[in-house]
N, C-alpha and C positions, 0 to 999 in steps of 0.2 A: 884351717882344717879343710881337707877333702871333703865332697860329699860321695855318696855314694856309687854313683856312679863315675866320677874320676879314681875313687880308690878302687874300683873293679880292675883299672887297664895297669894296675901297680904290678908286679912282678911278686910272685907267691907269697916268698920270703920278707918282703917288704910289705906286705900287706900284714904280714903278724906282727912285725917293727911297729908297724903305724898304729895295730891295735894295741899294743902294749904301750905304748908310748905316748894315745891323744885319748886311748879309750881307759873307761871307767868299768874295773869289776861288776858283776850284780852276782851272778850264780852261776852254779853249778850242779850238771847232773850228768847218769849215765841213761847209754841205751845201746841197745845188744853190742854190750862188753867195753864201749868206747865210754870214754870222758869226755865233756861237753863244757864249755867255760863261757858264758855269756857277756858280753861286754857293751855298753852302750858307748856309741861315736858319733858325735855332733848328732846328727837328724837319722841315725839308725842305728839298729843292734846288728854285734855282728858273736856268732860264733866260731871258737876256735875246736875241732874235732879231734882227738888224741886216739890212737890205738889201746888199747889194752893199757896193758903194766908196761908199754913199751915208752910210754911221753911221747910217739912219732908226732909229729901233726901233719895230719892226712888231707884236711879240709876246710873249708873256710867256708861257712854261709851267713848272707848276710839277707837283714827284711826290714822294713818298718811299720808292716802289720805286727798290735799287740796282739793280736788272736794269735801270733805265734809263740807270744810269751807262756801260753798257756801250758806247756809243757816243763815249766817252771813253778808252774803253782804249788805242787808236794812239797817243793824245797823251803814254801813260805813257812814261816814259826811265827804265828800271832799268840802274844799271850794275851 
């Protein structure tokens, strides 16, 4: 598996192959109007950014601060 910074220099479209393919679901949310799909990969998360009702995917950001996970906490359901 890549680490983060080799999977930087990957080509757009190869970079959501790879997230799809080595990375692991967590969540999902939105923010102004976009879908947001979190995924963790080896030693980071990355996000994949979706347009609207369009599916584009527009963007990719990747961190392995948890204080970013924080934007994710609504979507938690503890019973």
């Amino acid at each position: 598996m890549l680490d983060q910074y080799k999977f930087k220099t990957l080509p757009f479209y190869n970079q959501v192959s790879y997230i799809w393919a080595e990375g692991t679901y967590l969540a999902s949310r939105q923010e102004e109007g976009h879908k947001i799909n979190l995924y963790r990969v080896k030693d980071f998360f990355a996000e994949i950014w979706y347009h609207g009702l369009q599916e584009n995917i527009f963007k990719i950001r990747t961190f392995t601060s948890k204080k970013c996970l924080e934007a994710y906490l609504n979507s938690v359901i503890l019973d």
